[in-house]
C-alpha positions in Angstrom: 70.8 84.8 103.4 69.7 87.2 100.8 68.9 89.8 103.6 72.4 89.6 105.4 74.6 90.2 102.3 72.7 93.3 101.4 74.2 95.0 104.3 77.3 94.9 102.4 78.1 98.3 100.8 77.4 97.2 96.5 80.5 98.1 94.1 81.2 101.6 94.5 82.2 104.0 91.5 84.9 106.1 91.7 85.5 110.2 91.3 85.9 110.9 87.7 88.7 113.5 86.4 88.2 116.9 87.2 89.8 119.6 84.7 89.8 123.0 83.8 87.2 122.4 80.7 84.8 120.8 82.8 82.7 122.0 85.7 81.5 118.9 88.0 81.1 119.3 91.7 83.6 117.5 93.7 81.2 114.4 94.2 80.9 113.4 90.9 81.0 110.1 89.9 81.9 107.9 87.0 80.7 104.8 86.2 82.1 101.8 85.1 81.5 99.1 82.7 79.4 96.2 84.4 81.7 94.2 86.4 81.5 90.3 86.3 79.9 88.2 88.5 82.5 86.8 90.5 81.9 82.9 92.0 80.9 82.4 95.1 81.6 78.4 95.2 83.9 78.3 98.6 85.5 75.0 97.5 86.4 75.8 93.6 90.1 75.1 92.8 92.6 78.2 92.0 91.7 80.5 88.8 92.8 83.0 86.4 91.6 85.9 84.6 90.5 84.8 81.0 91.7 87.4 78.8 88.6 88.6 77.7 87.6 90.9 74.5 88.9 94.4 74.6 86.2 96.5 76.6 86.4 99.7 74.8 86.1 101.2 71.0 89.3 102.5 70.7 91.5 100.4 68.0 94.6 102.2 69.0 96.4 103.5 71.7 99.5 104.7 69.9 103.2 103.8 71.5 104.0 104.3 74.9 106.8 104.9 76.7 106.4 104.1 80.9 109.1 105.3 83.1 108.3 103.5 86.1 109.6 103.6 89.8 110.4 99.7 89.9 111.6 97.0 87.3 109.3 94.6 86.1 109.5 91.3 87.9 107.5 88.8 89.6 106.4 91.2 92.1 103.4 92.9 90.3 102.6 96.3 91.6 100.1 98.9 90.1 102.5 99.7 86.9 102.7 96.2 85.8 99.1 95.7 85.8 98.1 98.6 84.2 100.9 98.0 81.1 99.5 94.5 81.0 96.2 95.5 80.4 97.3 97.6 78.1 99.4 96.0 75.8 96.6 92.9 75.5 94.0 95.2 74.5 96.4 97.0 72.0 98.3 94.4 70.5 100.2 95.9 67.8 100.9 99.2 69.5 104.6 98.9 71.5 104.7 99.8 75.2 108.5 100.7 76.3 108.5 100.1 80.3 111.8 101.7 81.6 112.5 100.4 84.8 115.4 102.1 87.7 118.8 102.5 86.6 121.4 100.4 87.2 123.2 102.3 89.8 126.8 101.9 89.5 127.9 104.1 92.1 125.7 102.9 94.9 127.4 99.4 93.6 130.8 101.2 94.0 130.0 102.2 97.5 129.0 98.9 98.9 132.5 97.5 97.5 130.9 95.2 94.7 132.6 95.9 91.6 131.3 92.9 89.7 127.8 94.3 90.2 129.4 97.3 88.9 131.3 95.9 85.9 128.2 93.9 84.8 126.2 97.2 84.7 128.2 98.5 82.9 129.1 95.9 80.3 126.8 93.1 80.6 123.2 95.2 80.8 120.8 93.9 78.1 120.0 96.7 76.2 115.7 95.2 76.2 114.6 92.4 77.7 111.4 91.2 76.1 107.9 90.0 78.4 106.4 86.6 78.2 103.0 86.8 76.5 103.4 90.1 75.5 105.4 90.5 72.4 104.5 94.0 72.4 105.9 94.8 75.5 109.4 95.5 76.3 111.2 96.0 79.3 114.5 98.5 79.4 117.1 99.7 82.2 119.1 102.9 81.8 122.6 103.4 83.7 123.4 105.8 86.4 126.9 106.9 87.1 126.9 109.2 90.2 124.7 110.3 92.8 121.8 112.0 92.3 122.4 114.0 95.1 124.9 116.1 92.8 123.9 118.4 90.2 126.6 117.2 88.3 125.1 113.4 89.0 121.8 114.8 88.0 122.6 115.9 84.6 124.5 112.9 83.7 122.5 110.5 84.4 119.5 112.3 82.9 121.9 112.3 79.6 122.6 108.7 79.6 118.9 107.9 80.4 118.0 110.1 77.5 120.1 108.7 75.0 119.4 104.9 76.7 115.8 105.3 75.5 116.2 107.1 72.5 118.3 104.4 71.2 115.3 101.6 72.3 112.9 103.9 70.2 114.9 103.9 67.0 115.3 99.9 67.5 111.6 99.4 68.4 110.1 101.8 65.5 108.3 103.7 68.5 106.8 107.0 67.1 104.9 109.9 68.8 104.7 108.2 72.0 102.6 109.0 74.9 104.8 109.7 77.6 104.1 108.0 81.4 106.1 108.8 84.0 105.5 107.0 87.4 109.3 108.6 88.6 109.2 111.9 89.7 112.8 112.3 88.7 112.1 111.9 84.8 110.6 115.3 84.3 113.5 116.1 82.2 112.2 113.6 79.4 109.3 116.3 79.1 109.7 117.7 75.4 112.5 115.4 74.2 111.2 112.4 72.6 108.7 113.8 70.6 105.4 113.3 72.6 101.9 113.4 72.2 100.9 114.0 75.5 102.5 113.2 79.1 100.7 111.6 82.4 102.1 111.9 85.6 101.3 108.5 88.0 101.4 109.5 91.3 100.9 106.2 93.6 103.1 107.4 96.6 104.0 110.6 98.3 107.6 110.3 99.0 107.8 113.5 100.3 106.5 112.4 103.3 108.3 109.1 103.5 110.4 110.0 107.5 113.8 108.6 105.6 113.6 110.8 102.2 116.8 111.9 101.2 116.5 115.5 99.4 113.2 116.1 100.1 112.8 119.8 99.0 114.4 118.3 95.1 111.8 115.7 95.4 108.8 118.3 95.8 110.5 120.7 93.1 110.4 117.7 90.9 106.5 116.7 91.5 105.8 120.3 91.1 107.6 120.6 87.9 105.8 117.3 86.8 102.7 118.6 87.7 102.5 121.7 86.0 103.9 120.0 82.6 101.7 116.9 82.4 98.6 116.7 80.2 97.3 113.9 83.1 98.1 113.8 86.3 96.5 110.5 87.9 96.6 109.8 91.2 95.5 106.5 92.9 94.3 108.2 96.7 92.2 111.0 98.3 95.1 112.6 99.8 96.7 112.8 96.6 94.3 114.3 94.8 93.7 117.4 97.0 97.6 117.9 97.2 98.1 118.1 93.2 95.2 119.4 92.3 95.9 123.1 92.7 98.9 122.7 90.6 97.5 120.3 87.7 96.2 121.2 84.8 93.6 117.8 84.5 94.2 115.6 87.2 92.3 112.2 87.3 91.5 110.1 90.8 92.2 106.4 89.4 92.2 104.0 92.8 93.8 100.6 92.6 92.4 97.7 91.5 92.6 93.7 91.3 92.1 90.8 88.9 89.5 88.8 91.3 89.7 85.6 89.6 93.5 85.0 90.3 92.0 84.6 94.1 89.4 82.8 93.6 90.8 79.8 95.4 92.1 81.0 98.0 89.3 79.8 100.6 89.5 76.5 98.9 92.3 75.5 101.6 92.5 76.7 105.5 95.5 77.1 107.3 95.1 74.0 109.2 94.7 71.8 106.4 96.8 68.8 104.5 98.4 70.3 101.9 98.1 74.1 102.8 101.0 74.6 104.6 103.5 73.5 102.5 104.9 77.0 102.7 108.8 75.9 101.9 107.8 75.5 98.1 106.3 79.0 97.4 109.9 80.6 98.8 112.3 78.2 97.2 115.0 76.4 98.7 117.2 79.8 98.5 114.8 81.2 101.3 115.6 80.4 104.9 112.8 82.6 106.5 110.7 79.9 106.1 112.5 76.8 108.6 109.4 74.7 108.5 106.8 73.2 105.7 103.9 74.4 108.0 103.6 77.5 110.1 101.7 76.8 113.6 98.0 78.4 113.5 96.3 80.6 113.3 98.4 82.4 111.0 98.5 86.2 110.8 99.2 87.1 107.2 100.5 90.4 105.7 101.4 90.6 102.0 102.9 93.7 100.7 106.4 95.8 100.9 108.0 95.9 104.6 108.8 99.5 104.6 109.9 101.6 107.9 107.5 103.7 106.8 104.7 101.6 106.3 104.8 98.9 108.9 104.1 99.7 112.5 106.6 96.7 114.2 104.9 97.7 117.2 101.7 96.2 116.1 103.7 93.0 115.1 104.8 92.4 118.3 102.0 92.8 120.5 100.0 90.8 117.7 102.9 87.8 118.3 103.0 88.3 122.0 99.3 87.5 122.2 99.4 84.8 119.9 102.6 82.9 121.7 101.5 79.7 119.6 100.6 81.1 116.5 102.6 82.6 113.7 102.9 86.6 112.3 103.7 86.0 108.3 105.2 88.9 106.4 105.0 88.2 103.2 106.9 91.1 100.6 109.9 92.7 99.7 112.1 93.6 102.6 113.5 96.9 103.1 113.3 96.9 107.2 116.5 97.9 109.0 118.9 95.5 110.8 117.6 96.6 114.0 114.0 95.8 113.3 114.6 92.8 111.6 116.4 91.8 114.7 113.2 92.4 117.4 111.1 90.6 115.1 112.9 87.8 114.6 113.5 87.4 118.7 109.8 87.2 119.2 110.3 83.9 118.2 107.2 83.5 115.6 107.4 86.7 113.6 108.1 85.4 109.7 110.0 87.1 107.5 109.1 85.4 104.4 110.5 87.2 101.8 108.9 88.3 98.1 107.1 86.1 96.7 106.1 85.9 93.1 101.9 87.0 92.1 101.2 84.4 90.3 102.1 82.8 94.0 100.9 84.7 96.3 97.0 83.1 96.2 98.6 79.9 97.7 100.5 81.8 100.2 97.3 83.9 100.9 95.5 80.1 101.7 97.6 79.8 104.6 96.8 82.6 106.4 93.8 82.6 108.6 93.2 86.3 109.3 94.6 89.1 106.5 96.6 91.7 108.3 97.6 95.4 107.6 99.3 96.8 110.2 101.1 100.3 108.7 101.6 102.7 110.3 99.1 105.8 111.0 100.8 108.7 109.0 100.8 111.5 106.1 102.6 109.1 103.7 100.4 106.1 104.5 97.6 108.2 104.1 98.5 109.2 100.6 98.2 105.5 99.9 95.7 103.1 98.4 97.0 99.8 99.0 96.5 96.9 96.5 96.6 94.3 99.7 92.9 95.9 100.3 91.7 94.8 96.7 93.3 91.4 96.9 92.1 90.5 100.5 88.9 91.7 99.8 88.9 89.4 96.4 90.0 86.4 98.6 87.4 86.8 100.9 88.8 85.9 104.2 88.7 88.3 107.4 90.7 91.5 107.1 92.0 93.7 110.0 93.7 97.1 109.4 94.6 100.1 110.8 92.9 103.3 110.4 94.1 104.0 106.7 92.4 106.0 103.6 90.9 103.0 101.5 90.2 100.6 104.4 88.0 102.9 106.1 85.5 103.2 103.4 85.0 99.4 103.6 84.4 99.2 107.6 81.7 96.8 107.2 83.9 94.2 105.0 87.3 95.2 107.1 87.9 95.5 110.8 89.8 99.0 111.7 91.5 99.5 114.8 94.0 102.0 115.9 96.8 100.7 118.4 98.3 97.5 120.2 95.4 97.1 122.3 92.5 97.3 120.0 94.1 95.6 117.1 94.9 92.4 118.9 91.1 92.6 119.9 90.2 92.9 116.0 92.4 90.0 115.4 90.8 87.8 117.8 87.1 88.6 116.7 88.6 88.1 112.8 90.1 84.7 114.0 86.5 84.0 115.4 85.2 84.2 112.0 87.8 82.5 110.6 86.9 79.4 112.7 83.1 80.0 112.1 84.0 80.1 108.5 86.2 76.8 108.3 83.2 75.0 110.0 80.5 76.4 107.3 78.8 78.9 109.1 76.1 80.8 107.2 77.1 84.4 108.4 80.8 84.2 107.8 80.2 82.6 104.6 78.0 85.6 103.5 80.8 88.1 104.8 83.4 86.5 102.7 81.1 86.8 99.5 80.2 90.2 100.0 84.0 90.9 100.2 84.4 88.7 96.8 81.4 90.8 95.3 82.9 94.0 96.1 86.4 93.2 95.1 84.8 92.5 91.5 83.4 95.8 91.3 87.3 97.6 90.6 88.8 95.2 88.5 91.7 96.5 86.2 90.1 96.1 83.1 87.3 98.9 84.5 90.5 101.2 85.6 92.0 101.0 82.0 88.4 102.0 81.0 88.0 105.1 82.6 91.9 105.6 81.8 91.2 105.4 78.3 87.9 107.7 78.2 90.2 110.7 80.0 93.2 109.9 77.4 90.5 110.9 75.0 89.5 113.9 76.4 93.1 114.8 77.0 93.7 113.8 73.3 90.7 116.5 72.0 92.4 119.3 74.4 95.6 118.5 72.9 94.0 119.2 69.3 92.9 121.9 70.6 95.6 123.8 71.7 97.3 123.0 68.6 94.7 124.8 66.6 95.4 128.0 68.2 98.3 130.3 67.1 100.2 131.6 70.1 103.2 133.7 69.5 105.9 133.7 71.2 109.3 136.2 70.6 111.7 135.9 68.5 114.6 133.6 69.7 117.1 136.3 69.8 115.2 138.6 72.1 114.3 135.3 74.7 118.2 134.5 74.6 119.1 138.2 75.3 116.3 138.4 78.0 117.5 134.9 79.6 120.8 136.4 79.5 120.1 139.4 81.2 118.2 137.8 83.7 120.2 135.7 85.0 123.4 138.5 85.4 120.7 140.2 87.4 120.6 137.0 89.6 124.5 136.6 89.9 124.9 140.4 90.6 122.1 140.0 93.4 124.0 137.0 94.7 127.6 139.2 95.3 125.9 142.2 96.4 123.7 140.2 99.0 125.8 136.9 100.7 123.7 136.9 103.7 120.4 135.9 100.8 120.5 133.0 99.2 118.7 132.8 95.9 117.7 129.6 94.9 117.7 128.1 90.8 115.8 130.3 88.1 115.4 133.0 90.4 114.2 136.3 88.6 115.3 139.1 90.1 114.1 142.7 88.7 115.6 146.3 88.8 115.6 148.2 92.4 116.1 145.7 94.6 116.5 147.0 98.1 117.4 144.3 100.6 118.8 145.1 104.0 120.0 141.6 106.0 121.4 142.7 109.4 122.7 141.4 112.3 122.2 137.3 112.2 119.8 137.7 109.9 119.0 135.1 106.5 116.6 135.1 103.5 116.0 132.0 101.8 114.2 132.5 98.0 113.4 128.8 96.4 113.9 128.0 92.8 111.8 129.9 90.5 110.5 133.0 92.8 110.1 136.7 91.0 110.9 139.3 92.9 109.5 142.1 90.8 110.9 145.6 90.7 111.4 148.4 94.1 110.7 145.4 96.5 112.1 146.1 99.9 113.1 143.9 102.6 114.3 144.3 105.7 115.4 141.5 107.9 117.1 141.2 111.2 116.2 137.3 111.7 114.5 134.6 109.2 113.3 134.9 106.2 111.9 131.8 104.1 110.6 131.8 100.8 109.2 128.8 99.0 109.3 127.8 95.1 107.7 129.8 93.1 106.6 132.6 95.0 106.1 136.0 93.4 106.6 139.3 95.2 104.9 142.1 93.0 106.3 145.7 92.7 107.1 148.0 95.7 106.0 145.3 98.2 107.6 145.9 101.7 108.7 142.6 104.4 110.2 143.3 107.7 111.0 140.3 109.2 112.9 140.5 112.7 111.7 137.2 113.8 110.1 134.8 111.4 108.6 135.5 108.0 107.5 131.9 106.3 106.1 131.4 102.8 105.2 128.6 101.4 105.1 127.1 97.8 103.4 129.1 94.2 102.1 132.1 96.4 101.4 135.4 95.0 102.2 138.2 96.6 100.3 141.6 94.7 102.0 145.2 93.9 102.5 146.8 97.6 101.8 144.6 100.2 103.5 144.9 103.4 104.1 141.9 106.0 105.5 142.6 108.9 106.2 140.4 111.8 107.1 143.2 114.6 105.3 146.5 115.8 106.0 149.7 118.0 105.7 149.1 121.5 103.2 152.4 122.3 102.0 151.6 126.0 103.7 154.6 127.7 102.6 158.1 127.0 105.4 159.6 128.3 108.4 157.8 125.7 108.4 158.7 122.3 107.2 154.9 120.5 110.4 155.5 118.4 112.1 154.8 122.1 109.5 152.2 123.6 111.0 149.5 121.3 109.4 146.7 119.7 107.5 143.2 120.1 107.6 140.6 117.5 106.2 137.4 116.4 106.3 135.3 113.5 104.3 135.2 110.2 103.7 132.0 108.5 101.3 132.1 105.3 101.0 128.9 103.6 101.5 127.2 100.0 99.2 128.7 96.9 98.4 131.9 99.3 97.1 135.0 96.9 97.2 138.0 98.5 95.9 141.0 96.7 97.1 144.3 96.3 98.2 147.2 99.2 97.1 144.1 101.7 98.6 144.1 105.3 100.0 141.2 106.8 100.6 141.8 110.4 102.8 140.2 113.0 101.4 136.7 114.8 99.8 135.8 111.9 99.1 132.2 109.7 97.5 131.9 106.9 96.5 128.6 105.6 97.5 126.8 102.6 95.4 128.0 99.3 93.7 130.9 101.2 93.1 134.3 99.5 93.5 137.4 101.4 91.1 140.4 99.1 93.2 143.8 98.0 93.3 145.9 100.9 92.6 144.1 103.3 94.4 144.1 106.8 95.1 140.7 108.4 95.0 140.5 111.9 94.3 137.1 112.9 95.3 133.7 111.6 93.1 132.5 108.2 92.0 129.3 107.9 93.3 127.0 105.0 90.7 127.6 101.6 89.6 130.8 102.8 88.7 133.8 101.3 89.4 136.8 103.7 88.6 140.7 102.6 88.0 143.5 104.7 89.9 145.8 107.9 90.4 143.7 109.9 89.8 140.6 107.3 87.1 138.1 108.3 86.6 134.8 106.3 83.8 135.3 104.1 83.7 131.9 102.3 85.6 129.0 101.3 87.2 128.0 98.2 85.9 124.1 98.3 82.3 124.5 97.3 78.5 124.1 98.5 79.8 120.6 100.5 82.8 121.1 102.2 81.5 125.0 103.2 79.2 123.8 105.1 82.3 121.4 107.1 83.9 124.8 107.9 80.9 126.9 109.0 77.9 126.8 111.1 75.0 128.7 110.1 72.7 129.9 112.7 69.9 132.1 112.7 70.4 133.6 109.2 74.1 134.8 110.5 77.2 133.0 109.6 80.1 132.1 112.4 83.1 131.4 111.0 85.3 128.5 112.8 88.4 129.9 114.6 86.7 133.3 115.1 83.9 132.3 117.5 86.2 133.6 120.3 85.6 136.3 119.3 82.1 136.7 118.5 82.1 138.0 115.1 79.4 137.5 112.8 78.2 138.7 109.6 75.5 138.0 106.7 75.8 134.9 105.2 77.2 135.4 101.4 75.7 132.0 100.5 
């Protein structure tokens, strides 16, 4: 028995934060403290964490203030833990969680004016936590829609002066700041600080039904740039903010293993197990009988359009005619779905379900289920369901997601109808081998169990707490050195002047549209013609004696600065993406002369065109030469002079007429993902069409 649970992968550590003081490679790791020894008695009865001593050194946090994306309720998420752990290990430090607004014009619009009145009226100005005297929870107001400036700025008012007022009644001083909203950047600076962290745990920008998307990004960039932290709970996450943070710490989910300890104590099948009505309450009618038929097919977790693929569901039901599909979470499905999984007859829509619960739901279930769908945002995700199944210990099936795949040998994967009702059947298999006591599947579920109490919170909040430290040092450092800044009256004059600049820009050119803090300098020559439209986003610099001549599309991200006496003809389709820097005179052009005949002047022979796209955090240097047809990936860097010809991979560093990749910006590892070295010569991917080689710079 010893042999077969040693093909288990052990606990696994997790990437450490990376920041500009340090200098690791991207594979370095950080260890935790010694996790416990979870028990691996089948048959023991349902547990609970013991609060155990505090785990690090540190005798104070200081206050805390945590604007989080959802109220604090009996649905625990990733924000309740962590503030849990927290305020037990520092007891007489206050934590301030501020949960979503009560939104009284979303009440308005759906008719409900007692919702609306008791917002307004009725709103407990702090509600406090059970067990945690320290902790407090809070809810702001909201007045109009965010999707109005106007509604913007009010709202970030009254949630301003809402928490200022719980600070002055709670004696909080020189908080740390946490946001988990992206919206709250506006708090940055105004309730005297020590130091902001940005919690990313979801990248709504990719969500398909995201109101307002490019505010949303503006907002995460803003965020990103101001935090001291940035912590992120995914892969995906972490190489899409790390280019714009300043320390930016990988910090996966985790689980308390001994609140599912018991969960194999009971099988679906059993007396006693499936008395399912009493978890839901009498309010729920999801549930229309005590038991659900087996073998149950259980999903806990937030029904989301974007996370669950119904498609899945249904062929999952359809092949199990007899048995039951739970879904176990917070609902926020459309009619429409709701509809086709309710008329498959023995689809489950149980409802949310409260945590200290959801180990007796989890008993019923034979197999664990994940079925989202295969996407960006899903990508960007590390679910909590994979900690929790993997700490109850029973078969898992998933689809091809970031987190699951790294546990392949504890977690079926499958991609598609077809193959995941096959994993199903093969995890039912082992369900029913491990109901009848069968050495092998009982050695799978403890290696789960094992591996589940390898990422405990407690060992999160540690590494959490080391980087705060660091953070806190840099902080002290910072302060130590003198900057100086001018004198008030020459930054209000400047600001003044700057934006008449953008106004005047704004008459003289209607065809451009400049977007928010928009800095426009002296000898601007834009010519839009025809149909023609260019599109700056907030915050781009368009330095002095730029010229630009357009005739069809221009697009210009946030952020992007043009240096002086850079020229863009654009005829077709010029793109830029997000923060890229554009030296002193570069030209990018998407058109050229025609020259095939000798006999026409090429001023007569017309003019072919096609369109340039270069990507987000592109630097290209000075008197380069962007020519038509081209894309440049995202973070590449295009050397001074250089004339670019072909399209540039994303992380590449291009130099040279006509420029050729020369090396990536990644390091040793992930260079060697993008090239192939043969024979002392290097061949770059996406040029060996072409043949081109060239001494390898490694």
């Amino acid at each position: 028995m010893q042999s077969s649970v040693s093909q288990f992968p052990l606990p696994r550590a997790f990437p450490e934060a990376l920041g500009p003081h340090d200098h690791p490679s991207a594979g370095r790791l950080a260890t935790t403290d010694t996790p416990p020894t979870p028990s691996t008695d089948l048959g023991q009865g349902h547990g609970h964490e013991v609060p155990a001593t505090p785990r690090t050194s540190h005798s104070r946090l200081g206050d805390v203030i945590f604007v989080s994306l959802e109220n604090w309720d009996d649905i625990w998420r990733r924000n309740q833990f962590v503030c849990a752990e927290l305020a037990r290990r520092f007891p007489n430090d206050r934590i301030l969680f501020v949960g979503m607004p009560h939104d009284i014009s979303e009440a308005l619009r759906r008719g409900s004016l007692r919702a609306a009145m008791g917002a307004v009226f009725f709103n407990k100005p702090f509600t406090p936590i059970p067990d945690a005297p320290n902790l407090t929870f809070t809810r702001s107001v909201k007045l109009l829609p965010n999707s109005l400036r106007l509604g913007r700025y009010l709202n970030q008012l009254l949630l301003r002066q809402h928490i200022r007022r719980q600070v002055r009644r709670r004696a909080i001083s020189s908080p740390l700041l946490w946001l988990n909203a992206h919206w709250a950047g506006p708090l940055v600076g105004t309730l005297d600080e020590r130091s902001v962290v940005y919690d990313i745990t979801d990248d709504w920008a990719l969500a398909s039904d995201q109101e307002g998307v490019a505010l949303l990004r503006q907002q995460d960039l803003d965020l990103c740039r101001r935090a001291d932290l940035v912590v992120v709970c995914s892969e995906s996450l972490l190489n899409s903010r790390k280019p714009n943070s300043r320390r930016i710490l990988l910090l996966p989910n985790g689980v308390n293993s001994g609140h599912y300890a018991g969960v194999l104590r009971l099988g679906a099948g059993d007396a006693g197990a499936g008395d399912i009505g009493r978890l839901f309450g009498p309010g729920n009618q999801a549930v229309q009988t005590p038991k659900w038929p087996a073998p149950v097919f259980g999903y806990t977790g937030t029904l989301h359009p974007d996370r669950v693929d119904v498609e899945l569901v249904l062929a999952l039901a359809k092949a199990y005619p007899k048995g039951t599909v739970a879904l176990v979470g917070p609902d926020f499905l459309p009619p429409q779905t709701k509809d086709r999984l309710r008329e498959a007859g023995n689809v489950t829509l149980a409802g949310p379900v409260p945590y200290a619960r959801i180990p007796d739901v989890m008993s019923a279930f034979d197999v664990c289920i994940v079925p989202h769908c295969e996407s960006p945002f899903t990508e960007s995700l590390n679910p909590i369901k994979l900690w929790e199944y993997l700490a109850a210990g029973k078969p898992m099936v998933a689809t091809n997601l970031a987190g699951f795949r790294d546990y392949s040998k504890l977690c079926r994967i499958a991609s598609g109808p077809q193959a995941f009702v096959a994993a199903c059947r093969d995890a039912l298999a082992e369900a029913q081998a491990l109901s009848l006591g069968d050495s092998t599947a009982i050695e799978a579920a403890k290696a789960r169990r094992l591996e589940a109490a390898g990422h405990s919170w407690a060992s999160r909040v540690d590494v959490l707490l080391r980087e705060l430290e660091v953070v806190k040092g840099h902080k002290a450092q910072d302060a130590a050195t003198v900057t100086w800044k001018p004198p008030l009256l020459r930054r209000v004059i400047r600001g003044l002047v700057e934006r008449a600049r953008l106004g005047w820009a704004r008459l003289r050119h209607p065809r451009a549209r400049f977007g928010r803090r928009c800095i426009v300098r002296p000898g601007l020559n834009l010519s839009v013609q025809n149909d023609g439209l260019v599109e700056f986003g907030p915050g781009c610099v368009l330095d002095s004696s730029l010229t630009i001549e357009c005739f069809g599309r221009m697009r210009v991200g946030a952020n992007v600065i043009f240096g002086h006496h850079c020229t863009i003809g654009a005829r077709d389709l010029i793109q830029i993406g997000d923060d890229s820097l554009i030296a002193e005179m570069v030209s990018i052009r998407d058109h050229d002369h025609r020259f095939d005949r000798l006999d026409v002047p090429v001023r007569e022979q017309g003019s072919v065109s096609d369109p340039v796209r270069i990507g987000r955090n592109v630097w290209i240097g000075c008197k380069a030469t962007v020519l038509k047809g081209v894309t440049i990936g995202d973070n590449a860097v295009i050397g001074a002079n250089a004339v670019v010809t072909r399209d540039i991979p994303a992380n590449a560093i291009a130099v040279g007429i006509p420029a050729r990749v020369i090396r990536y910006r990644e390091g040793a590892e992930l260079q060697q993902h993008h090239e192939q070295v043969a024979g002392g010569k290097l061949v770059v991917k996406g040029q060996q069409e072409n043949s081109d080689t060239m001494e390898s710079p490694l």
